[in-house]
N, C-alpha and C positions, 0 to 999 in steps of 0.2 A: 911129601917129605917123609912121612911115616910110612908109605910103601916103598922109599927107597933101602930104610933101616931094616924093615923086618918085609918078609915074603906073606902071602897068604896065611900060608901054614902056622908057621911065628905066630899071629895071632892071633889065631881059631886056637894054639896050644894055650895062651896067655890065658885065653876069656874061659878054656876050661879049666884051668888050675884056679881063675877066679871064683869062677861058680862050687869048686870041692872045697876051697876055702871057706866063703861066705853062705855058700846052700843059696837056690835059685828063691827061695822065698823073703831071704835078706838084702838081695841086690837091690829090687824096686826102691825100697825104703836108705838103701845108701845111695843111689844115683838121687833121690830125692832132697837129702839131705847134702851131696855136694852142690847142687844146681840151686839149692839155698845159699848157700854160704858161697857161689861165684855170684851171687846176685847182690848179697847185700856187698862182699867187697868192690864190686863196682860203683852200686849205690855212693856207700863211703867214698868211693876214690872221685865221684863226682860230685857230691858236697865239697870234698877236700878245694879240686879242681874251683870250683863255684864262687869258696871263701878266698881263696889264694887272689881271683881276678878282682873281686870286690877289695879284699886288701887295696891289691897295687890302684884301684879305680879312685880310691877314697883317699892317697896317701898325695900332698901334693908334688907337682915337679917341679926342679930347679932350673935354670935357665944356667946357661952354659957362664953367660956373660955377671952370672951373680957370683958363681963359685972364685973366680977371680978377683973381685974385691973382697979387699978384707978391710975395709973400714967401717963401720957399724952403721947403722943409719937411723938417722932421728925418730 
């Protein structure tokens, strides 16, 4: 998909304007630090995930034919 948008050239130009920005001795330590922080928002988004199924696992269900009575029951 990303060699549909941009040609070789594109981003061989990108990754150099990357490196006069950051300097090649800053890059390791920010590829570092994002490959951190996709890791823990996954982490997170699977605890998220985790808690959500326990939620509904632990919450009881109603039965179709209760929700129609409305009389109280002893």
């Amino acid at each position: 998909m990303l060699n549909d948008l941009f040609g070789g050239w594109h981003i061989l130009i990108v990754l150099a304007i990357v490196v006069l920005l950051f300097g090649a001795t800053r890059l390791p330590a920010l590829a570092r630090s994002l490959g951190q922080s996709r890791n823990a928002f996954k982490s997170e988004m699977k605890k998220g995930e985790e808690s959500a199924e326990a939620k509904d696992a632990a919450s009881p269900t109603i039965a179709s034919d209760e929700t129609t009575n409305t009389t109280p029951k002893p």
